[in-house]
N, C-alpha and C positions, 0 to 999 in steps of 0.2 A: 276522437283523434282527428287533426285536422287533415286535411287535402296536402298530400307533398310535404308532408314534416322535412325541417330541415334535420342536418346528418347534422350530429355528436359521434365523435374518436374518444378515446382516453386511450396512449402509448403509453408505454413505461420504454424511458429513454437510457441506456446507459453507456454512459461516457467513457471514452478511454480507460480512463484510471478506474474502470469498474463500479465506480460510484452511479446510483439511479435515483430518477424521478419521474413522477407523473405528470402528462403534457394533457391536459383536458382543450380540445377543438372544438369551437361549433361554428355551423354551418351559420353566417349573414346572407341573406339574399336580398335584404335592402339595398347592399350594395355589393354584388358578389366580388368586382373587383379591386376591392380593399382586402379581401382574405377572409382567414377564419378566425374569429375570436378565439385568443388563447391565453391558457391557464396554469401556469405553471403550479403543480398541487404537492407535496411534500409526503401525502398518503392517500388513498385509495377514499372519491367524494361516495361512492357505491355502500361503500363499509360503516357510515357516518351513523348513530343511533339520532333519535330524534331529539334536536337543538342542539346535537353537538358542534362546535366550529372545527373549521378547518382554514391554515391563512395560505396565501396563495399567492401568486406573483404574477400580474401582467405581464406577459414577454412579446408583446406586439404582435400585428398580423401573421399569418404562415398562407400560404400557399393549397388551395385548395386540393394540391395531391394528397398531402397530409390524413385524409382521408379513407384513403386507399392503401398510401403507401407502408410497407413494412421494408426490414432491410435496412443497410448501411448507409447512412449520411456523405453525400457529397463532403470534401474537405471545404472548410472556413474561407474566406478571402487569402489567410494568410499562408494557407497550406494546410493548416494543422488539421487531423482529424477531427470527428465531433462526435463519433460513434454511432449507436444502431439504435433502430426504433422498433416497438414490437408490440402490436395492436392485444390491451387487454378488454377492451371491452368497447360496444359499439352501441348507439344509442340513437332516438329520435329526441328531439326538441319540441315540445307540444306547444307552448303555449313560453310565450313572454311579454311581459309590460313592463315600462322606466317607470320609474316610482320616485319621488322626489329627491335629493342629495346624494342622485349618483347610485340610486340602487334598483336593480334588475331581480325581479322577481321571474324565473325560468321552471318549466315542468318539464321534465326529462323523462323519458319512458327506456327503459335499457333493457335491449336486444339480449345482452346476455346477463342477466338479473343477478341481482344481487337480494333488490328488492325491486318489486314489477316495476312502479312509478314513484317518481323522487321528486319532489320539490325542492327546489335549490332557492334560498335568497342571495345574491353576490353583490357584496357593498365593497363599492371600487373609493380606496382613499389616493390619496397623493402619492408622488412616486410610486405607481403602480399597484398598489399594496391593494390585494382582495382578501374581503374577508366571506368566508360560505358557511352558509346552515343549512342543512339538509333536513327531510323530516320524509321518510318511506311511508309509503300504505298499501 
């Protein structure tokens, strides 16, 4: 394990209208003030058997409270609610390399297992669109 792993969140977000989803963070310390890379996931990356995909949605930087925080979302610009977040699992980042066409090869070690250590590959296409394989050991 390295020196000061960077923090990995995964919230389960649910919106007003009671609908949820999972918001996977991770901590950049290349440039802490750009935020934390984030993932919007449609199911739990923890739960993943090995080479299964999962597709996933870029939703741009967040705010390194994100982190920490649990609890009720500020309202929107517009007023509108955005509802509440609620930390399912918390995790270290061991290890990542860029690997040619836009794909980030990440080891993830989770705090509260699913399975100990998770290798993730996340292949970022066009308009946001991530795609992940996981593989536990």
């Amino acid at each position: 394990m390295t020196q000061n792993p960077h923090h990995v969140v995964l919230l389960r977000h649910t919106l007003p209208d009671d609908s949820t989803h999972l918001d996977l963070f991770i901590e950049d310390r290349k440039d802490p003030e750009i935020g934390l890379l984030s993932v919007r996931m449609p199911g739990d990356p923890r739960k993943l058997l090995a080479d299964q995909i999962l597709q996933g949605q870029m939703i741009g930087r967040h705010r390194r409270h994100y982190l920490d925080f649990e609890g009720p979302l500020e309202p929107g610009a517009n007023g509108e609610p955005r509802g509440t977040v609620h930390r399912v699992a918390t995790g270290q980042l061991l290890g990542m390399q860029e690997e040619p066409a836009k794909q980030l090869q990440m080891e993830l070690q989770w705090l509260t297992p699913v399975c100990l250590t998770q290798t993730i590959s996340m292949t970022m296409y066009p308009k946001g669109r991530v795609q992940i394989t996981a593989r536990c050991r």
